[in-house]
Predicted model as a PDB file, atoms N, CA, C, CB and O in Angstrom, pLDDT in the B-factor column:
MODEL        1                                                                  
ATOM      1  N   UNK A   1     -17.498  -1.271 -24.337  1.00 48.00           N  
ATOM      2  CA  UNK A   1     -17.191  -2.263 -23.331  1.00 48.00           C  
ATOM      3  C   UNK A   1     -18.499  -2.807 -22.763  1.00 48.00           C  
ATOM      4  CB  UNK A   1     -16.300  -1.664 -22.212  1.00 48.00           C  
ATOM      5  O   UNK A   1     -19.423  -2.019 -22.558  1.00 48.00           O  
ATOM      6  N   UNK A   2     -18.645  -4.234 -22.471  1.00 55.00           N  
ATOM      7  CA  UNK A   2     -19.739  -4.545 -22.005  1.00 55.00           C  
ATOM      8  C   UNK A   2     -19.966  -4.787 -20.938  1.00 55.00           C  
ATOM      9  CB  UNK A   2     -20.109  -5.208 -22.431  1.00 55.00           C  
ATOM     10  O   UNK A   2     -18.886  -5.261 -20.586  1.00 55.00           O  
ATOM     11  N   UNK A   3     -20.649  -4.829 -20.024  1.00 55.00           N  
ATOM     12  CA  UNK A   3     -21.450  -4.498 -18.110  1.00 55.00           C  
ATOM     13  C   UNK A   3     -20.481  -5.605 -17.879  1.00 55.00           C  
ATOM     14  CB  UNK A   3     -23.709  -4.901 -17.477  1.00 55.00           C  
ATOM     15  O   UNK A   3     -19.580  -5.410 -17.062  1.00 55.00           O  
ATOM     16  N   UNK A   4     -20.551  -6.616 -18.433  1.00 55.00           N  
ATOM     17  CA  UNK A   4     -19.730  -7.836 -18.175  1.00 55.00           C  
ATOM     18  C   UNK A   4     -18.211  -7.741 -17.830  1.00 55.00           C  
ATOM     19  CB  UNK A   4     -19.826  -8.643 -19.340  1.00 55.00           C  
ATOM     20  O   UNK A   4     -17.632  -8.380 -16.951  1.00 55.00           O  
ATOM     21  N   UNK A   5     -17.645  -6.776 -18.732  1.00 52.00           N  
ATOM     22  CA  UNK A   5     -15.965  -6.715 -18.590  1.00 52.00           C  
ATOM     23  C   UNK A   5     -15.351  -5.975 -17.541  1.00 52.00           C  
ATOM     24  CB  UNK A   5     -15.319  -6.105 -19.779  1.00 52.00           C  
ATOM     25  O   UNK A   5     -16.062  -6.582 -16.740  1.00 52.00           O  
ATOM     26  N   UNK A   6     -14.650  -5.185 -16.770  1.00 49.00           N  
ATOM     27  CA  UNK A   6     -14.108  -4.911 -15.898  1.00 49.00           C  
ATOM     28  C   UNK A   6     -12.848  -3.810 -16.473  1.00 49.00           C  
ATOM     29  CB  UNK A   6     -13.831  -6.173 -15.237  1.00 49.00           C  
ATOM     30  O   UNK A   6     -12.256  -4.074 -17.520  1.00 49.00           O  
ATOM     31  N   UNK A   7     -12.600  -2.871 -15.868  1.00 47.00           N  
ATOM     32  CA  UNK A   7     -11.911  -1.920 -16.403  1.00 47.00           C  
ATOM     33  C   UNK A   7     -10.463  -2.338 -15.091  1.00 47.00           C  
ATOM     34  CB  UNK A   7     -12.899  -0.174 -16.445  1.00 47.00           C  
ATOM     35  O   UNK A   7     -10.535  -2.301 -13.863  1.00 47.00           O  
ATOM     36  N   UNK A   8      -9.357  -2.680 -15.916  1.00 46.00           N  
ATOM     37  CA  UNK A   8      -8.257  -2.599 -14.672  1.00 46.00           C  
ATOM     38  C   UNK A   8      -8.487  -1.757 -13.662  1.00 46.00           C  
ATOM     39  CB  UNK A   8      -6.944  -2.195 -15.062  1.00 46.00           C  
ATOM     40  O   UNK A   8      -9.267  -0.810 -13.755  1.00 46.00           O  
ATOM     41  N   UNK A   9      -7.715  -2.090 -12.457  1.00 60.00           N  
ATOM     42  CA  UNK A   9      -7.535  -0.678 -11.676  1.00 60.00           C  
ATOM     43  C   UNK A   9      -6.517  -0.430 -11.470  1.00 60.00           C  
ATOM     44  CB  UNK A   9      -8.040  -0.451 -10.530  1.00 60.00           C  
ATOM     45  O   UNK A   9      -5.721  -1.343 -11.250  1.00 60.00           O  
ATOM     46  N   UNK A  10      -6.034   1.151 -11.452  1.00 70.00           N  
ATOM     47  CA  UNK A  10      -4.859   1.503 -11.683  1.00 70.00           C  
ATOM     48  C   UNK A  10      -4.402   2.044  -9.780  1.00 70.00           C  
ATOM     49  CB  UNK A  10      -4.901   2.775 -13.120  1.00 70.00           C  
ATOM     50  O   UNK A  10      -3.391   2.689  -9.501  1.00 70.00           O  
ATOM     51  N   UNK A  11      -5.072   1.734  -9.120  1.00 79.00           N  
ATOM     52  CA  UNK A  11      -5.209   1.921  -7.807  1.00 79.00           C  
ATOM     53  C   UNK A  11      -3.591   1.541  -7.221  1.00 79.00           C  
ATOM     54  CB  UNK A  11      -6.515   0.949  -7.231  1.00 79.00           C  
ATOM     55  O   UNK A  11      -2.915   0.666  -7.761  1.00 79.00           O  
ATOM     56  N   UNK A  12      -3.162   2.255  -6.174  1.00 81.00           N  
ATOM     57  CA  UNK A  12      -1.663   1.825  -5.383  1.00 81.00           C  
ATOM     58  C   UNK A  12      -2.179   0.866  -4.214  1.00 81.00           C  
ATOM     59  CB  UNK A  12      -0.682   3.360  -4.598  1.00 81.00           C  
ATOM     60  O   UNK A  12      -2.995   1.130  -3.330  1.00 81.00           O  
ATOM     61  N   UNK A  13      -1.626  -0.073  -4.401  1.00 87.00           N  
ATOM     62  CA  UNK A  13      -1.805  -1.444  -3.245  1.00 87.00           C  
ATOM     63  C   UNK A  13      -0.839  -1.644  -2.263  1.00 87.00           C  
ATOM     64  CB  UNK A  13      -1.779  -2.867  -3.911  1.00 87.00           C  
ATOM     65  O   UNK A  13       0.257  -1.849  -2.784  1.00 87.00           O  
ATOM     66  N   UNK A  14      -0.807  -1.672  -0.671  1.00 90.00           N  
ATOM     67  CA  UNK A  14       0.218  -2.214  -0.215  1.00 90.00           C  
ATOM     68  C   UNK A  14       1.210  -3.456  -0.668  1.00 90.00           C  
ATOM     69  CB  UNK A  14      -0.209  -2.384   0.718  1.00 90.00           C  
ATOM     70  O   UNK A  14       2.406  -3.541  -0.950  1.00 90.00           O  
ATOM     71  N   UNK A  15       0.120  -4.356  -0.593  1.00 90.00           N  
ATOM     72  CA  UNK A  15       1.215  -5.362  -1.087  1.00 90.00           C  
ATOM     73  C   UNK A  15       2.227  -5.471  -1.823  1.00 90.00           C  
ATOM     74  CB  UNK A  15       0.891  -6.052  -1.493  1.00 90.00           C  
ATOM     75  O   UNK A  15       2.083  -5.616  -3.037  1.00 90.00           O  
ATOM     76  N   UNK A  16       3.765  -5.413  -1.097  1.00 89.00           N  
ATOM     77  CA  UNK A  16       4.645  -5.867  -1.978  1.00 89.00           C  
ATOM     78  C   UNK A  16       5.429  -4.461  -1.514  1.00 89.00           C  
ATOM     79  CB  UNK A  16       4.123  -6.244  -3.657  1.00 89.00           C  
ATOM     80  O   UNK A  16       6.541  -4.311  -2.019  1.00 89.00           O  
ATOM     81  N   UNK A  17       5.073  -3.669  -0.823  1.00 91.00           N  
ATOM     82  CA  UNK A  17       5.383  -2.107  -0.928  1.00 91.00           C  
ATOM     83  C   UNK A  17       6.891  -2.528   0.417  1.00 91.00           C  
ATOM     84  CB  UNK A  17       3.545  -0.657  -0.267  1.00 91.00           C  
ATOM     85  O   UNK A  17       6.849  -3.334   1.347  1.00 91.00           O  
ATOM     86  N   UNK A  18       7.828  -1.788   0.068  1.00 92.00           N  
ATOM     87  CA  UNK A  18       8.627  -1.678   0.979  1.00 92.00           C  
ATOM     88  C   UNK A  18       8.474  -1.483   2.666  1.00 92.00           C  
ATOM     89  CB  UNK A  18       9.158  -0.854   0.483  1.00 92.00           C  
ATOM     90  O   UNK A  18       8.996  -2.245   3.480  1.00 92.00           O  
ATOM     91  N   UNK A  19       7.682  -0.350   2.997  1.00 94.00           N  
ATOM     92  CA  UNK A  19       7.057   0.273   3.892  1.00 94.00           C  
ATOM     93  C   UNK A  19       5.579  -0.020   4.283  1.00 94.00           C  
ATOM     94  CB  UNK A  19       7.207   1.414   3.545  1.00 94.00           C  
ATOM     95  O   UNK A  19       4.829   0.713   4.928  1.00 94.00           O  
ATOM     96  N   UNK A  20       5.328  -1.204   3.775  1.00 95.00           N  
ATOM     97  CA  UNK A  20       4.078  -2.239   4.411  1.00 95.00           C  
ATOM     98  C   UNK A  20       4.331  -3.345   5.194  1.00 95.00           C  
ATOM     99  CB  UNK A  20       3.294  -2.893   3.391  1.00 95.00           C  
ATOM    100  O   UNK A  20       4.822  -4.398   4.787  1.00 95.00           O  
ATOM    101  N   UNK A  21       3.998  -3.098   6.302  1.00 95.00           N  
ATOM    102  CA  UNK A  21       3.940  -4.357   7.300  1.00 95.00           C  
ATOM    103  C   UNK A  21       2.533  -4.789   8.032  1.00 95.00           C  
ATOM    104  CB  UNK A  21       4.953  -4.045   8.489  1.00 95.00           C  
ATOM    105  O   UNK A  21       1.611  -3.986   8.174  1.00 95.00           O  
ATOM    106  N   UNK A  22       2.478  -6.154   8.480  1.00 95.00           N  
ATOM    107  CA  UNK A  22       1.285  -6.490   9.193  1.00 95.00           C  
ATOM    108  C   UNK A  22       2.398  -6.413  10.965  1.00 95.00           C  
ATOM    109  CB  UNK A  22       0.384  -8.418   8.475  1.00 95.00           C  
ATOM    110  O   UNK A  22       3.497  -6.865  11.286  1.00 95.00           O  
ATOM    111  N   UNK A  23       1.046  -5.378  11.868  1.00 95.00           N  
ATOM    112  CA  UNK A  23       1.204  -5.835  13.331  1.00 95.00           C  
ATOM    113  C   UNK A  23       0.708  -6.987  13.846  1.00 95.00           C  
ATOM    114  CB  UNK A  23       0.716  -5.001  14.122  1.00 95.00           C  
ATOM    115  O   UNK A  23       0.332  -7.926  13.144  1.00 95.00           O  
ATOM    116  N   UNK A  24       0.684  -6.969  15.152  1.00 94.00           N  
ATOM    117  CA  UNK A  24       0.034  -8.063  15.862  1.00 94.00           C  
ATOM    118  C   UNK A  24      -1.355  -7.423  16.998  1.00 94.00           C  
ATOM    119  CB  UNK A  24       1.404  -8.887  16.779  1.00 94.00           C  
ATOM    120  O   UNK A  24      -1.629  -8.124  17.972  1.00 94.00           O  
ATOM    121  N   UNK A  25      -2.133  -6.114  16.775  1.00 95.00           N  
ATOM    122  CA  UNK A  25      -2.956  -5.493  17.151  1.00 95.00           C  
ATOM    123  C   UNK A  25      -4.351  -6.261  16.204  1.00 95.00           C  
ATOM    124  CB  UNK A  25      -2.495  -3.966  17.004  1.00 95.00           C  
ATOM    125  O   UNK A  25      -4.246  -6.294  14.978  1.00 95.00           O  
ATOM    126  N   UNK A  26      -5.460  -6.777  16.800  1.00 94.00           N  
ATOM    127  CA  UNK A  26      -6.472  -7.043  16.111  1.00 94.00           C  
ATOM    128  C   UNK A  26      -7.460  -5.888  15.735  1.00 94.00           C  
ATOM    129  CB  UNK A  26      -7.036  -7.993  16.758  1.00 94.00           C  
ATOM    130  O   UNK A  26      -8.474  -6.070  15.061  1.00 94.00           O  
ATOM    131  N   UNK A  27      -7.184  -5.060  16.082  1.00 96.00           N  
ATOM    132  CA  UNK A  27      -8.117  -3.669  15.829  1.00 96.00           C  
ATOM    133  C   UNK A  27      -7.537  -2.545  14.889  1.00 96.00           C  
ATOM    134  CB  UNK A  27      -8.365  -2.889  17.276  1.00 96.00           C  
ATOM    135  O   UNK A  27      -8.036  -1.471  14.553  1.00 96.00           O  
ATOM    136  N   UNK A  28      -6.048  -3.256  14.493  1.00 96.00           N  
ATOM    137  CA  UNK A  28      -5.097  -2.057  13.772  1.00 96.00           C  
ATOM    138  C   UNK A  28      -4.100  -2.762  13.256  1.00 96.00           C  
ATOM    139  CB  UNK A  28      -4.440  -0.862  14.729  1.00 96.00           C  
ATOM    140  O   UNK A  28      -2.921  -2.627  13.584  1.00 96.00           O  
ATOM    141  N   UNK A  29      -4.650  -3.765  12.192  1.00 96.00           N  
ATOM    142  CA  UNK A  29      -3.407  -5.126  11.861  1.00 96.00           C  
ATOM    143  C   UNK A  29      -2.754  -4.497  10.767  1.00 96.00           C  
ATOM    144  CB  UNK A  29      -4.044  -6.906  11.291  1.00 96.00           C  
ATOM    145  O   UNK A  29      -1.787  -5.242  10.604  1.00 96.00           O  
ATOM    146  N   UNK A  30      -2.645  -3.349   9.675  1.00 96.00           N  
ATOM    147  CA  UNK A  30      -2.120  -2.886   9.019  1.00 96.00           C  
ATOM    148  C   UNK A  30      -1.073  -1.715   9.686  1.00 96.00           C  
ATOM    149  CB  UNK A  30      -3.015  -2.652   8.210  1.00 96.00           C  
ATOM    150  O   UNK A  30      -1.192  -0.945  10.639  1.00 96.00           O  
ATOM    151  N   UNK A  31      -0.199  -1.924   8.890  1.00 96.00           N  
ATOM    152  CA  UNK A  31       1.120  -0.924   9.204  1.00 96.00           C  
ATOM    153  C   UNK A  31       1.968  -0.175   7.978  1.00 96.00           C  
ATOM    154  CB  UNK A  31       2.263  -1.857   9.965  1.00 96.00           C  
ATOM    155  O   UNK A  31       2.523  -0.855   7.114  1.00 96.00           O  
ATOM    156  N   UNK A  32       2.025   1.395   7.973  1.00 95.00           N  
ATOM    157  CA  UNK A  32       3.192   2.056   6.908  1.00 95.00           C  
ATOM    158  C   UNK A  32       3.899   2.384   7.731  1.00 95.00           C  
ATOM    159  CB  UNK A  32       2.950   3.254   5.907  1.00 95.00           C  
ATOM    160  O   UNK A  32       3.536   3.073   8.685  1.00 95.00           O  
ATOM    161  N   UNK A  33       5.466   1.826   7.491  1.00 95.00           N  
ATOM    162  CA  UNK A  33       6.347   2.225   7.922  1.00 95.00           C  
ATOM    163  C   UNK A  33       6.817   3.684   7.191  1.00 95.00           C  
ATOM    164  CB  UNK A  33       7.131   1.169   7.923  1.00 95.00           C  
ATOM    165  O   UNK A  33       7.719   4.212   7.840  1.00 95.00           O  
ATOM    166  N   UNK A  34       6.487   4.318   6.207  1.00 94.00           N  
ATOM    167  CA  UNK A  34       6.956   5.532   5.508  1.00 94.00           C  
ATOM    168  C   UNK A  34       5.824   6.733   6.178  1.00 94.00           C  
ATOM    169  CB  UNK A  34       6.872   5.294   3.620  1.00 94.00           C  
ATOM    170  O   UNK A  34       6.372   7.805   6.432  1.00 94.00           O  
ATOM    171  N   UNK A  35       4.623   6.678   6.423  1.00 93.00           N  
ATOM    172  CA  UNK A  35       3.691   7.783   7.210  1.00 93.00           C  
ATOM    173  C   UNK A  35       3.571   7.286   8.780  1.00 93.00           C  
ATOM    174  CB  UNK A  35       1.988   7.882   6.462  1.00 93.00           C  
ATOM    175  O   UNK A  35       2.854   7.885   9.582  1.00 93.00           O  
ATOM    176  N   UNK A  36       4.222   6.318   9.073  1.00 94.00           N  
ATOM    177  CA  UNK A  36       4.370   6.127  10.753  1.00 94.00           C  
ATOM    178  C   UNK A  36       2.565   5.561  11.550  1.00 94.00           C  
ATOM    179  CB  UNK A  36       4.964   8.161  11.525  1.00 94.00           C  
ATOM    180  O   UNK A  36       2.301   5.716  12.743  1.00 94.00           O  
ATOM    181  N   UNK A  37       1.592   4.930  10.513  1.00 94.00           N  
ATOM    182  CA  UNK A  37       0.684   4.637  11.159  1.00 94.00           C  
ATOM    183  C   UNK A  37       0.094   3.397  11.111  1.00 94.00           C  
ATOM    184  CB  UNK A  37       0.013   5.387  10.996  1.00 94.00           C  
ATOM    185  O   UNK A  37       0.429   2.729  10.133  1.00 94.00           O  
ATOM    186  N   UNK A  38      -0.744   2.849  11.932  1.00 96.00           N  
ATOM    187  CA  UNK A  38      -1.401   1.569  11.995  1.00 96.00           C  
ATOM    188  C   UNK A  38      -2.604   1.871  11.720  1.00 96.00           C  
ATOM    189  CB  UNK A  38      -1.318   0.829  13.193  1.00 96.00           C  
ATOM    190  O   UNK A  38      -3.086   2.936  12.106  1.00 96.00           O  
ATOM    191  N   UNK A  39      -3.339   0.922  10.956  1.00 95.00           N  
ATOM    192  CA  UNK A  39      -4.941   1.610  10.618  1.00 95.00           C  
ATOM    193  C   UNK A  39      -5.487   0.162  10.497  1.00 95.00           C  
ATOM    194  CB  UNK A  39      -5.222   2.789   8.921  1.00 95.00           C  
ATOM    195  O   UNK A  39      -4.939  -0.939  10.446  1.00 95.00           O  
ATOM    196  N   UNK A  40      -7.017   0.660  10.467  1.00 95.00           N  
ATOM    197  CA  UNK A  40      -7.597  -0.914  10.725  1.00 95.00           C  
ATOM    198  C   UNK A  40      -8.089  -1.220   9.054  1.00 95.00           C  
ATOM    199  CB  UNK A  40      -9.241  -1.002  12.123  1.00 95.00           C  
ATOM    200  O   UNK A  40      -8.746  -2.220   8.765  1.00 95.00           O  
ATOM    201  N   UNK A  41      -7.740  -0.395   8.231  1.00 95.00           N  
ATOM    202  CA  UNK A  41      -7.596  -0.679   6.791  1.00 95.00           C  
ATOM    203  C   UNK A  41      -6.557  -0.701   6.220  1.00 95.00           C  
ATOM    204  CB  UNK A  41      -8.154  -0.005   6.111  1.00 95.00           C  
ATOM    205  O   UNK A  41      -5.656  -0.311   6.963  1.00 95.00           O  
ATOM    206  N   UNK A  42      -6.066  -1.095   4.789  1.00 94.00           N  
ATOM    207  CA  UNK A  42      -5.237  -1.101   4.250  1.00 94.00           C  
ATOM    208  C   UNK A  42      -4.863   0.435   3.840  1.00 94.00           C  
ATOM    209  CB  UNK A  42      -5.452  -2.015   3.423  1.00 94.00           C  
ATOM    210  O   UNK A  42      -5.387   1.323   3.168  1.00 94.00           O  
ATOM    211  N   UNK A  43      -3.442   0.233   4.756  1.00 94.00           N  
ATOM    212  CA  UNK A  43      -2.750   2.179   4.242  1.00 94.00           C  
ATOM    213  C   UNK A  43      -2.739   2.909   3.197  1.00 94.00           C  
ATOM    214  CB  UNK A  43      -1.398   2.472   4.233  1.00 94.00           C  
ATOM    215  O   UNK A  43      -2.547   4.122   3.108  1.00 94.00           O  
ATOM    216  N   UNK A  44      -3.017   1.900   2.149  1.00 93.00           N  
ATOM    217  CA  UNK A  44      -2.769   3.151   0.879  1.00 93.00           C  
ATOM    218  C   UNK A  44      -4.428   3.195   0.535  1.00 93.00           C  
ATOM    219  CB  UNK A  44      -1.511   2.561  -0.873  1.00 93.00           C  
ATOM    220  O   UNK A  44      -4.715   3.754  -0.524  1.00 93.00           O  
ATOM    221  N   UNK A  45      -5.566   2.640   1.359  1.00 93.00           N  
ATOM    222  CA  UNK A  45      -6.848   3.243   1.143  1.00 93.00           C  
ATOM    223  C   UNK A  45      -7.107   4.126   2.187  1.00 93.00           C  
ATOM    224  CB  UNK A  45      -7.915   2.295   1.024  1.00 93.00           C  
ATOM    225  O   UNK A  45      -8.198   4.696   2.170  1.00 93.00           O  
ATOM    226  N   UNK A  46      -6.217   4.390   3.223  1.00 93.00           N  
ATOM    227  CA  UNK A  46      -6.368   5.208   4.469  1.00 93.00           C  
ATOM    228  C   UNK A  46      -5.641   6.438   3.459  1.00 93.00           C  
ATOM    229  CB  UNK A  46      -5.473   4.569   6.178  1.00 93.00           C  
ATOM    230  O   UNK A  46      -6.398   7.368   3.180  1.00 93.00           O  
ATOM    231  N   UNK A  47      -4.566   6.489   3.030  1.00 93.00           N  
ATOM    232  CA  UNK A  47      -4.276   7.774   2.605  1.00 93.00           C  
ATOM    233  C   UNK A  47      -5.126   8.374   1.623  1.00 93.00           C  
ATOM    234  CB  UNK A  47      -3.064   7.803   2.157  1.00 93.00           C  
ATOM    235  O   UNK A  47      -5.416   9.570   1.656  1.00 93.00           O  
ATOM    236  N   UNK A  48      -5.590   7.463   0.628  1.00 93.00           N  
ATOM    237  CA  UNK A  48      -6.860   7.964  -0.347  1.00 93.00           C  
ATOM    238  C   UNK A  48      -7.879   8.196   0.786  1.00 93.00           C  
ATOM    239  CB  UNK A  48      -7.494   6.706  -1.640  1.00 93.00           C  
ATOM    240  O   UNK A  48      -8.541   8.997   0.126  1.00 93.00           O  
ATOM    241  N   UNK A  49      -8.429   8.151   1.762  1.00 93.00           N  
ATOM    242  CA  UNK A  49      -9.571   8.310   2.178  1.00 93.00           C  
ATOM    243  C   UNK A  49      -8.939   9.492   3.199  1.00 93.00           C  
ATOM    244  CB  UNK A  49     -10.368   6.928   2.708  1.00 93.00           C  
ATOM    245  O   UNK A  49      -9.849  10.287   3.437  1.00 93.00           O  
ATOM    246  N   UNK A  50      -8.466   9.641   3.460  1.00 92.00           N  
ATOM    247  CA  UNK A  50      -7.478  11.018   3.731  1.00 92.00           C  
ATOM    248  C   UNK A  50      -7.532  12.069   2.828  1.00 92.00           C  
ATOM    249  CB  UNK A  50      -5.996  10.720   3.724  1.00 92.00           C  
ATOM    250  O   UNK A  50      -8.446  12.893   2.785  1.00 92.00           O  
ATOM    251  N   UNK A  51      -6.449  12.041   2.026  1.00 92.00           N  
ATOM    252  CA  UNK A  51      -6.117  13.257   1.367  1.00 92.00           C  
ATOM    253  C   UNK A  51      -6.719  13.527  -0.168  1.00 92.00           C  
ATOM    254  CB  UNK A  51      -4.618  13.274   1.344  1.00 92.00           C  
ATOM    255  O   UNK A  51      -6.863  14.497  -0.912  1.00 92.00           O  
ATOM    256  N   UNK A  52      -7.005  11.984  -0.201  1.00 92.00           N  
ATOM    257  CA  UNK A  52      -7.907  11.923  -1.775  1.00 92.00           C  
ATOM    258  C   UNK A  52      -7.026  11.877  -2.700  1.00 92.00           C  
ATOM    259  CB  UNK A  52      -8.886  13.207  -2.225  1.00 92.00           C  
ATOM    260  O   UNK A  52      -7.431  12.180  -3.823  1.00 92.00           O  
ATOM    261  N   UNK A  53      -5.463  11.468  -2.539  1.00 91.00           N  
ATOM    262  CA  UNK A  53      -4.700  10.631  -3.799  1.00 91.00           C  
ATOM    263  C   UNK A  53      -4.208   9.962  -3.310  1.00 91.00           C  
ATOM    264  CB  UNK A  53      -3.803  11.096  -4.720  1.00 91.00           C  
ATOM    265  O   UNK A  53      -4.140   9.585  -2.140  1.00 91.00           O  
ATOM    266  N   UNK A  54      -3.545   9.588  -4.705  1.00 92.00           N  
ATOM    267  CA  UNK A  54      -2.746   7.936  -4.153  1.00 92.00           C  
ATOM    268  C   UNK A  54      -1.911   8.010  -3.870  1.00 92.00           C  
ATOM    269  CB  UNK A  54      -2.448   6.822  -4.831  1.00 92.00           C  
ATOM    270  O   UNK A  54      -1.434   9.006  -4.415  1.00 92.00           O  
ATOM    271  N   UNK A  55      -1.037   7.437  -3.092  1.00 89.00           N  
ATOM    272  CA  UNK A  55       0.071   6.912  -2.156  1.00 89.00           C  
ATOM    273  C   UNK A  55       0.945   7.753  -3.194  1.00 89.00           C  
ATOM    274  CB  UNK A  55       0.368   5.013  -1.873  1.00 89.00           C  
ATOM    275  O   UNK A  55       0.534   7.761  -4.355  1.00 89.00           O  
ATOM    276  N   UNK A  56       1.964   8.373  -2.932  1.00 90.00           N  
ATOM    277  CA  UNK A  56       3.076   9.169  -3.611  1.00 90.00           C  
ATOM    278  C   UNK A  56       4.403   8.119  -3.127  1.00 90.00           C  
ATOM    279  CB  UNK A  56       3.182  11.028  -2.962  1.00 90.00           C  
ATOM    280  O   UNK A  56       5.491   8.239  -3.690  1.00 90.00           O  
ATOM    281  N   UNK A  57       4.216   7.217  -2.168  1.00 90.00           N  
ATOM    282  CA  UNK A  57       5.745   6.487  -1.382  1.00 90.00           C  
ATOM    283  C   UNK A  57       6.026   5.363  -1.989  1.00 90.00           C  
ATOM    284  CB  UNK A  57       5.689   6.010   0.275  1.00 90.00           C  
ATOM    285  O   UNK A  57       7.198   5.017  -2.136  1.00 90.00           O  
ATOM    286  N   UNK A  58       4.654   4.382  -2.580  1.00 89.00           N  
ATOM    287  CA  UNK A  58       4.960   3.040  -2.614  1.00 89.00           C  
ATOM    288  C   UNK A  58       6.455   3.065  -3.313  1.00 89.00           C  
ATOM    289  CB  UNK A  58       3.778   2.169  -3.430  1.00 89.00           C  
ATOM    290  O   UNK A  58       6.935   3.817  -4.162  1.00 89.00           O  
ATOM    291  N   UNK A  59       7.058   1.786  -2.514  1.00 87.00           N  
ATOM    292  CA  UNK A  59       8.183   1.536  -3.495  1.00 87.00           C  
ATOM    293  C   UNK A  59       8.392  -0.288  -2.916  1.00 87.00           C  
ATOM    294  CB  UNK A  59       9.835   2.878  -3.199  1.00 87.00           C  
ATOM    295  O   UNK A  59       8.289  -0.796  -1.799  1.00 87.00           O  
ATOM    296  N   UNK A  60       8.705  -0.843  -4.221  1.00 87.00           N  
ATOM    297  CA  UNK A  60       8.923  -2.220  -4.637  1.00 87.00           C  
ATOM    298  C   UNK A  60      10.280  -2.596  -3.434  1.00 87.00           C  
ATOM    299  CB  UNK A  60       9.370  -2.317  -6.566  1.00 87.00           C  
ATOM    300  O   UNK A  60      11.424  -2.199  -3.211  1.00 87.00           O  
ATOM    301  N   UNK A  61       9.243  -3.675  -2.843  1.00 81.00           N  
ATOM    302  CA  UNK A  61      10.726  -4.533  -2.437  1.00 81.00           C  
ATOM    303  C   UNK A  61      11.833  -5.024  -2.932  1.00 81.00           C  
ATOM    304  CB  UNK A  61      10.605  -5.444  -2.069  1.00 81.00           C  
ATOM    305  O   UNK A  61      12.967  -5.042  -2.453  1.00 81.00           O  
ATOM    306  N   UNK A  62      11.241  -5.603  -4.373  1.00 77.00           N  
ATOM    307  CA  UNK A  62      12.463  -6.204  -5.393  1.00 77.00           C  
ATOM    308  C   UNK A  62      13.579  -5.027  -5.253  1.00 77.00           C  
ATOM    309  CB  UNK A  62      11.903  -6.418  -7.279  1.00 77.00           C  
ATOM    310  O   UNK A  62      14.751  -5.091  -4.882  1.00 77.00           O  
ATOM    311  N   UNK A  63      12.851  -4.015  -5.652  1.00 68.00           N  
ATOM    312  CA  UNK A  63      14.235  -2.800  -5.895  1.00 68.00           C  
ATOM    313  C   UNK A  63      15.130  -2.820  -4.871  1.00 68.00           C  
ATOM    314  CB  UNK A  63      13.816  -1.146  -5.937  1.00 68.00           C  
ATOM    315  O   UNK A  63      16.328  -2.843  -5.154  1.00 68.00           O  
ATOM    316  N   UNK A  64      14.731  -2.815  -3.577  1.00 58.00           N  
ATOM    317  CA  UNK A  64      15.053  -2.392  -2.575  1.00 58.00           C  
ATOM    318  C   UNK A  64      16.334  -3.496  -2.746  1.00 58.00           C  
ATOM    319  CB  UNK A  64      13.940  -2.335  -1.389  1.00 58.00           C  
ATOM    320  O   UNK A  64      17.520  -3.215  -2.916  1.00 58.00           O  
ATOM    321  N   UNK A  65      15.829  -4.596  -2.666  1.00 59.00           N  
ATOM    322  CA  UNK A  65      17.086  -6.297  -3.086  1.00 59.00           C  
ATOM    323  C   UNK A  65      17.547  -5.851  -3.655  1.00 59.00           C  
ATOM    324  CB  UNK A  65      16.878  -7.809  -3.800  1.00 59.00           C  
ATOM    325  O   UNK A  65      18.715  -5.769  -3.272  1.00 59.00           O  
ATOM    326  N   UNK A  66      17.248  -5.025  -5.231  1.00 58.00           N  
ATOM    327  CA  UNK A  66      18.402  -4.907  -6.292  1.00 58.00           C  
ATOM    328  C   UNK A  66      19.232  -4.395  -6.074  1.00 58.00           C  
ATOM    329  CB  UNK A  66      18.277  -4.457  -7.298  1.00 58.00           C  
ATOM    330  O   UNK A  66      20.351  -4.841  -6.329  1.00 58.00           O  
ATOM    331  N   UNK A  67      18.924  -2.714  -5.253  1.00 57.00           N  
ATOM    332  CA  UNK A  67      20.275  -1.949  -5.074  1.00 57.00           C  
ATOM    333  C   UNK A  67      20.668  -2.573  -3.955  1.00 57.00           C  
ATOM    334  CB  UNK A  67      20.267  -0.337  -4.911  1.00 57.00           C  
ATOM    335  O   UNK A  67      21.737  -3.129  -4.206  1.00 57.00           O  
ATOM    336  N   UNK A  68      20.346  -2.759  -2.863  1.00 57.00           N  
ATOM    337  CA  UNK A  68      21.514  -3.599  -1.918  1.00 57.00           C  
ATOM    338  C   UNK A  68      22.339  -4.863  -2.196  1.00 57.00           C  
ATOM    339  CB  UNK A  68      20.899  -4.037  -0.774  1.00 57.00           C  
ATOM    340  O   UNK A  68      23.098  -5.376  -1.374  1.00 57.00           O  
ATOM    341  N   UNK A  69      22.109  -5.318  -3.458  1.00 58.00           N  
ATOM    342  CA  UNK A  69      23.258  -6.459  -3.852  1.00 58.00           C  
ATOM    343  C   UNK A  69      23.933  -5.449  -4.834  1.00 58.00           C  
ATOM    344  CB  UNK A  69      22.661  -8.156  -4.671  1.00 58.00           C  
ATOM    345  O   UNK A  69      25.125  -5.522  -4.535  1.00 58.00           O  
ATOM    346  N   UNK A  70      23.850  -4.882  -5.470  1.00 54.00           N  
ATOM    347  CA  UNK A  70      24.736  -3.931  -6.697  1.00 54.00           C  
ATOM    348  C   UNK A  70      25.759  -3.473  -5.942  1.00 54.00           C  
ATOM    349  CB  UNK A  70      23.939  -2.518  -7.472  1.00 54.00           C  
ATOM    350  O   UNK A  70      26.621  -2.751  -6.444  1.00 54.00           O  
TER     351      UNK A  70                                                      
ENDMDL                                                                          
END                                                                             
């Protein structure tokens, strides 16, 4: 691989996560509704910088739509 190319990242992202919300705090604008906290970073790099893995909760909004119309 060359210096040039970029290796994906397989990293867990809020976005899109069921249990991700933005507050209205300028010092603590991130929110998990599944670990109950506001952080002034994005939650699933607060739990890696915590416990040192990745988010075990994320779960897809789509899903969440799918089973409540089924």
């Amino acid at each position: 691989m060359n210096n040039n190319q970029t290796k994906p990242s397989n990293k867990v992202r809020c976005y899109g996560c069921f249990y991700f919300y933005i507050t209205y705090k300028k010092k603590r604008p991130y929110g998990c509704k599944k670990f109950g906290f506001i952080s002034k970073i994005i939650p699933s790099s607060e739990v890696f910088n915590t416990t040192g893995t990745e988010c075990a909760y994320r779960s897809d909004k789509n899903l969440w739509k799918l089973s409540f119309y089924n």
